[in-house]
MARFIPA-647574 format. One record per residue (C-alpha): residue in three letters; residue number from 1; z, x, y. Coordinates in pm, 1 decimal. Each point is the difference from the previous one (the first is absolute). Layout:
<sites>
@resn ALA; resi NUM; zz Z; xx X; yy Y
...
</sites>
This chain:
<sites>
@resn UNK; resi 1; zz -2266.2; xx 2888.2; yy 2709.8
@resn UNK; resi 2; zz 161.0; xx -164.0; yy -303.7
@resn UNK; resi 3; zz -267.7; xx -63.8; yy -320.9
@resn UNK; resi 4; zz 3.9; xx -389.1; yy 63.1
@resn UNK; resi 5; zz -196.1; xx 104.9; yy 328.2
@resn UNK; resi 6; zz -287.2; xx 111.5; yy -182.1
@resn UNK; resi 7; zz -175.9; xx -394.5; yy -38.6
@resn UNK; resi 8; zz -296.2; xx 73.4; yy 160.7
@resn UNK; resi 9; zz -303.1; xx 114.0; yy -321.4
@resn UNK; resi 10; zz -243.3; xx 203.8; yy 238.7
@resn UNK; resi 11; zz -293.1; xx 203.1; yy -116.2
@resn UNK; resi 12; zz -56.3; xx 324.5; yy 144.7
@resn UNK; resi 13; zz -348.5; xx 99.6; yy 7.8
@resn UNK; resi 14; zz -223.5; xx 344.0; yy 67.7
@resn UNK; resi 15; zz -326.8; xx 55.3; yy 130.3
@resn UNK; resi 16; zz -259.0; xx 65.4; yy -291.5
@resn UNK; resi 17; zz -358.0; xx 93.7; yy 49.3
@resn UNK; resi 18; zz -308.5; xx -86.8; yy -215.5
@resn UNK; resi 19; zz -359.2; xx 13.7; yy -3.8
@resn UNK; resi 20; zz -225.1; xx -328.2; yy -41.6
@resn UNK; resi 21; zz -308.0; xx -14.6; yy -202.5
@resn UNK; resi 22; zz -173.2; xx 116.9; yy 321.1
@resn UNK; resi 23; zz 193.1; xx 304.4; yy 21.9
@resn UNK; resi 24; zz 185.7; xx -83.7; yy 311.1
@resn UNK; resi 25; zz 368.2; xx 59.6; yy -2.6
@resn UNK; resi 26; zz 197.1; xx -279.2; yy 76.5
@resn UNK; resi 27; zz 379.1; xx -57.9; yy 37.1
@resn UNK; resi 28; zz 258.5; xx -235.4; yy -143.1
@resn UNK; resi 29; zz 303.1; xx -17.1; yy -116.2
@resn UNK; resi 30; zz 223.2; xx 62.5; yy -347.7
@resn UNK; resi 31; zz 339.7; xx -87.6; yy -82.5
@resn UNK; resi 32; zz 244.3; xx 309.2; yy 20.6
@resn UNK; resi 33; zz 331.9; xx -179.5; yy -109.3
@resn UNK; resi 34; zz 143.7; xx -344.3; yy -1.8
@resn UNK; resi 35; zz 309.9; xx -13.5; yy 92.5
@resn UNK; resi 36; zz 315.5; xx -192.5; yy 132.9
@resn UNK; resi 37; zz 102.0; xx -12.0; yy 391.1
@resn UNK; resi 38; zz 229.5; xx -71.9; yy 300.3
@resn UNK; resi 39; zz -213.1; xx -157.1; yy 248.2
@resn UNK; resi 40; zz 78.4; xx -44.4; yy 346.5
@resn UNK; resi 41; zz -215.5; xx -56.8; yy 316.7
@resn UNK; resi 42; zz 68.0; xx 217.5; yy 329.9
@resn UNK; resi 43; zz -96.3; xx -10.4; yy 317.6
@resn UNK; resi 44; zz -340.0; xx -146.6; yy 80.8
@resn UNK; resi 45; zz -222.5; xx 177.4; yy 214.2
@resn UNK; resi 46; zz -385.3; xx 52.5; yy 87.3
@resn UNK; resi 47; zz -295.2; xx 184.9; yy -31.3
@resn UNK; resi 48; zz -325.5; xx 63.2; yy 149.3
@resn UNK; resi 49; zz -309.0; xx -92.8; yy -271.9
@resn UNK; resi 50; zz -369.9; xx -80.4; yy 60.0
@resn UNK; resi 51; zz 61.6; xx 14.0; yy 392.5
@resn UNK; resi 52; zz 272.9; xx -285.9; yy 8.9
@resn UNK; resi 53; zz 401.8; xx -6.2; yy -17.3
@resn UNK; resi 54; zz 121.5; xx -88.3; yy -389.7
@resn UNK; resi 55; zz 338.1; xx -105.7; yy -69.7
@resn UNK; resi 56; zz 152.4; xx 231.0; yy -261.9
@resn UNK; resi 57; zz 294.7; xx -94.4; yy -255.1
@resn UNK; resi 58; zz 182.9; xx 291.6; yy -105.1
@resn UNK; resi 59; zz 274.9; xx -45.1; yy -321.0
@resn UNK; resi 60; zz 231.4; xx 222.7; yy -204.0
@resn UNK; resi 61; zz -33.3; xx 76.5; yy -365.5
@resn UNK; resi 62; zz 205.8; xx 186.2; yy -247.3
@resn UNK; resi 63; zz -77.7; xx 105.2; yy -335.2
@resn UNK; resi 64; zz 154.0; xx 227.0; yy -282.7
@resn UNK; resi 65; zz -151.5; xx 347.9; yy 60.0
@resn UNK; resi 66; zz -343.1; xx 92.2; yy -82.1
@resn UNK; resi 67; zz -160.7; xx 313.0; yy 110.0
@resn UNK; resi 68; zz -322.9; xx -130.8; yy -18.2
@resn UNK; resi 69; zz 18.4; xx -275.8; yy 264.1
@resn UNK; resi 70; zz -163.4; xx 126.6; yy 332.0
@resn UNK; resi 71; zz -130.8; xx -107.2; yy 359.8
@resn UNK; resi 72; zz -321.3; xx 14.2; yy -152.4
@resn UNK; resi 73; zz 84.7; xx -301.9; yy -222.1
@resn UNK; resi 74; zz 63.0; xx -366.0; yy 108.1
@resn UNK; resi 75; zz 221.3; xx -336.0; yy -186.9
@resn UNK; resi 76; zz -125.5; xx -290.0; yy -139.4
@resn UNK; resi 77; zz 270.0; xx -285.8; yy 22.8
@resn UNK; resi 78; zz -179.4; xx -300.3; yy -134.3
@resn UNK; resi 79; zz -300.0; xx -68.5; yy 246.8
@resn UNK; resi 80; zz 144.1; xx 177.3; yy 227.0
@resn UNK; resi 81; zz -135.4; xx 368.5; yy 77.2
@resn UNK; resi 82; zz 231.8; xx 287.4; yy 198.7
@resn UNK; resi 83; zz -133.0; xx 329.1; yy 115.9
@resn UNK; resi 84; zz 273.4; xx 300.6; yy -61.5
@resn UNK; resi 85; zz 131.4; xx 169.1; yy 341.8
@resn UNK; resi 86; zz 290.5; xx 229.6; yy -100.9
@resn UNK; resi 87; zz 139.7; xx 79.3; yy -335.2
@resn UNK; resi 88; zz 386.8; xx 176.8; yy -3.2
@resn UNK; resi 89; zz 234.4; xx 70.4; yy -272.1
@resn UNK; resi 90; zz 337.3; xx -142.8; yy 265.4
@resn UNK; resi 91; zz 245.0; xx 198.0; yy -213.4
@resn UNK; resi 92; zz -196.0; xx 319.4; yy -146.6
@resn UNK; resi 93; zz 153.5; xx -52.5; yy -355.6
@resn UNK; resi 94; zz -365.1; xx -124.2; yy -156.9
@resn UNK; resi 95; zz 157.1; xx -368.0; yy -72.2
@resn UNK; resi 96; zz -203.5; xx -243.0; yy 256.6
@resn UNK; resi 97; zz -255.5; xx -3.5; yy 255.3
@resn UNK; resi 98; zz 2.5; xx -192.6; yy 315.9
@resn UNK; resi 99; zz -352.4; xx -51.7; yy 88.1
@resn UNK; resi 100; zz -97.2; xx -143.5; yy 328.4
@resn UNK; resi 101; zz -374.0; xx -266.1; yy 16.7
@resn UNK; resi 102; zz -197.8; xx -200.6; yy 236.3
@resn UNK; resi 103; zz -127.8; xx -327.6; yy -150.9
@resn UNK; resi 104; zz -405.5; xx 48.9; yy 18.1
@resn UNK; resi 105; zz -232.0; xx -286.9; yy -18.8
@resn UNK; resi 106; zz -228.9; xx 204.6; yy -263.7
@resn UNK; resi 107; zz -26.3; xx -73.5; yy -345.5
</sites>
């Protein structure tokens, strides 16, 4: 994809853990990297949550490479909040990564 592609500023983010001042651990989220994107939306499908039939939006990012970006992570595009499905390098030469999300609802 040509640079002028890249119009989309996403944040990637990673699961962090912390304790409160009660000593339970408790989960969030931290910024990773911020970055510029292609954005395109694929197929829709759905899913099966809390015992009822969810319609599921699936889309297409690509970024410049960065090892650190995993399925474990998930995009921030404005409000909007995309959990991480696949993760490839398309070519093998370290220079993008096509990454493959399902809009979520969470925040």
């Amino acid at each position: 994809m040509a640079q002028q592609r890249y119009r989309h500023q996403i944040v990637i983010q990673t699961p962090t853990e912390s304790q409160n001042d009660f000593g339970e651990v408790t989960e969030s989220w931290a910024t990773l990297i911020t970055c510029w994107a292609s954005m395109e939306s694929g197929p829709a499908g759905e899913a099966f949550e809390a015992g009822a039939i969810v319609q599921q939006n699936t889309y297409a990012f690509e970024i410049y490479y960065n090892s650190s970006v995993t399925t474990k992570c998930r995009i921030k595009y404005g409000t909007r909040y995309f959990d991480i499905q696949s993760v490839t390098d398309p070519d093998g030469r370290a220079r993008k990564l096509a990454i493959v999300a399902t809009e979520t609802q969470e925040a």
